[in-house]
N, C-alpha and C positions, 0 to 999 in steps of 0.2 A: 775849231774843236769838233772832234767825231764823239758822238753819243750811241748808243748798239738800242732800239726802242722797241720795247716786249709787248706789241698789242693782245690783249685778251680777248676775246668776245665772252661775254656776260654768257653763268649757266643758264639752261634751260627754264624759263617760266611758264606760268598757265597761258598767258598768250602765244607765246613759240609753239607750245603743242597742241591747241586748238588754229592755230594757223592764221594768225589775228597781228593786223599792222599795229605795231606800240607805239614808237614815234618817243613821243615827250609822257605820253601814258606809262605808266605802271603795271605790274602784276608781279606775286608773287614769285621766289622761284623755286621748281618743283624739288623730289626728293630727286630727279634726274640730274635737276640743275644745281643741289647741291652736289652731286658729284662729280659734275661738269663741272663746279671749280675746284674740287680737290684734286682733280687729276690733273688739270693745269697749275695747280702749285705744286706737285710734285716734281711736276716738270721743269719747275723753274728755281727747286729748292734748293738748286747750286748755285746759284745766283746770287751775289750784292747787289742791291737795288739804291743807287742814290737819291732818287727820286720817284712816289709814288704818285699817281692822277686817277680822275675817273669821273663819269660824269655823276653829277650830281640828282642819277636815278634810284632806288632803292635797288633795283635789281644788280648796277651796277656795284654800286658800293657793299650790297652783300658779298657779290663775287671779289672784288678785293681783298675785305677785312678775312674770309678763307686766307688768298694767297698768301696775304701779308702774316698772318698767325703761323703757317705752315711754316715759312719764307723763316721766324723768326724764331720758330722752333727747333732750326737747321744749324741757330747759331749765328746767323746775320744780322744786323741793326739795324731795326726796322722806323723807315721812312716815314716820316708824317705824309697819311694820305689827302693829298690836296682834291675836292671834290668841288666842279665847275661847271656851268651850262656850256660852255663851248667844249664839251667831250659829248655832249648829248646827240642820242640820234636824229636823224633825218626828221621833222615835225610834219604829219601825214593833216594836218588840219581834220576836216571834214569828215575825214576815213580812218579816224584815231580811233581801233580796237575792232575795224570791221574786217571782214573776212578778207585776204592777203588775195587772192587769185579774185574775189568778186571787183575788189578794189583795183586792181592794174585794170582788169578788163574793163573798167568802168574810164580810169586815163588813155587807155589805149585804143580800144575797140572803135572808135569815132577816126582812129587813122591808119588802121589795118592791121593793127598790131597790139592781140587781146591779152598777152602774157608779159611779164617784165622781161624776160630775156629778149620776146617779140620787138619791145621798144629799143630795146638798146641794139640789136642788130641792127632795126631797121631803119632809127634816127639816132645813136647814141645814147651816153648815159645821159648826159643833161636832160633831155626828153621823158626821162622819170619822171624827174622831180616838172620839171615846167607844166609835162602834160596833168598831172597830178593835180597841182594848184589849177589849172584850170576847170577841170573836172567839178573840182571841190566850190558848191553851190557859194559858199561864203568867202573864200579864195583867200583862207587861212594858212594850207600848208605852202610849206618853204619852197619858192622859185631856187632853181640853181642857182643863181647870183647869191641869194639872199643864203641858202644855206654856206654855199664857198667862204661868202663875208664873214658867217659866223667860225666854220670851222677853220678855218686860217690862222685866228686868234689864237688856237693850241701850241702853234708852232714859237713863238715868241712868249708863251707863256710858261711854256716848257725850258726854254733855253735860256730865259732868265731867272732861273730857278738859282737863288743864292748857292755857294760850294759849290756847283759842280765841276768836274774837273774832264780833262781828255780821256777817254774810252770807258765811260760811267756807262753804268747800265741803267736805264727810265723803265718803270714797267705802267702800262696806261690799259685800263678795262672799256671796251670798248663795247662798238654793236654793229651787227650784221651788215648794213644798209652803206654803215658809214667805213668802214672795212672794204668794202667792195669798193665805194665808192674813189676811198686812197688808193686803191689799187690800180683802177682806170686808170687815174690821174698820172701814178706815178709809175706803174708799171702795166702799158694798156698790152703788152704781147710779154709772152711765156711762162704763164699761169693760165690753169682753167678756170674763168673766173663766172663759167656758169652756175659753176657749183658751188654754192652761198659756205661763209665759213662756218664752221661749227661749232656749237658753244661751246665751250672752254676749251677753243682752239688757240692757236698759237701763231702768231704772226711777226714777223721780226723784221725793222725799216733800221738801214744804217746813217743817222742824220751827218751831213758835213754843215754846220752852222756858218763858214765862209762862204759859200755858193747860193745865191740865187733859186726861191722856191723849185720852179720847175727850172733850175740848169742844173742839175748834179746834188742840189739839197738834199734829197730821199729818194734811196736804194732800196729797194727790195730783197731781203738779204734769203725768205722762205716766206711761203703762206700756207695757213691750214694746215697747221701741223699738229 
């Protein structure tokens, strides 16, 4: 079964614009970020959506219930939105809500590499997240392993979703870190993937649910759009 899967990054909050890691933390989203999700439903209000996700962050699920009002005001039958911790971002432990560049440099700077782009050039993306949890005096945030484990669960969670049918469309609210992160994953060349998505950007992965995670599972069909 092929599925066409509409990732969103969540509008703008007071942490996005003070420059501040959220993780599993919360904040408001701003009058930017509400409009950082209207402009993503509009975008999408041509759309039938079979199935709706999102993680079960308020920011999150603010930016959905947008889409999905917009989405239903189009004339489309709107989806029960399913809201899950395994849509949630990256879990920064230690560094939950502290300043974004003090905090990489704090993972990074012990191996040469003071910026998040630094890390990933210089040892990969895994090296985020692992040097992170290290850094992190209580070694609460999420190891690579430990986040993959969690976010893996989406894939089967999504695909076992009752009705769905051959070339449905899934629409899933996502976040910046973890966006980037399917990206590597799934498409590590021909996208510029320094440049972080933008909230209530637009992302589109084409699932083939017979193939193997990483053999041909998830396409990259645009990013940041």
């Amino acid at each position: 079964m092929h599925l066409h899967w509409y990732v969103v990054r969540h509008g703008q909050t007071r942490f996005n614009r003070y420059n501040r890691l959220q993780g599993w933390s919360d904040s408001p989203l701003t009058k930017q970020g509400i409009a950082d999700a209207m402009k993503a439903a509009h975008k999408l209000d041509h759309l039938q959506f079979a199935a709706a996700f999102c993680s079960d962050t308020g920011r999150a699920t603010r930016t959905a219930e947008r889409i999905l009002d917009v989405n239903e005001q189009a004339g489309h039958t709107r989806p029960t939105l399913i809201r899950d911790f395994h849509f949630r971002e990256q879990f920064y432990g230690y560094f939950e809500g502290q300043d974004m560049a003090m905090s990489w440099y704090a993972a990074g700077a012990p191996y040469g590499a003071p910026t998040f782009n630094d890390i990933v050039e210089k040892y990969g993306a895994a090296a985020t997240k692992d040097f992170l949890k290290e850094a992190d005096p209580f070694h609460d945030a999420e190891s690579n392993d430990e986040y993959w484990a969690r976010i893996e669960g989406v894939f089967p969670l999504i695909e076992h979703t009752p009705g769905l049918n051959d070339g449905d469309n899934i629409l899933m609210i996502s976040h910046g870190n973890t966006l980037l992160s399917l990206m590597r994953r799934f498409a590590p060349t021909g996208f510029d993937l320094s440049q972080r998505p933008a909230n209530g950007s637009v992302t589109v992965f084409d699932i083939d649910t017979d193939k193997p995670l990483d053999e041909g599972h998830v396409v990259v069909a645009s990013y940041n759009q």
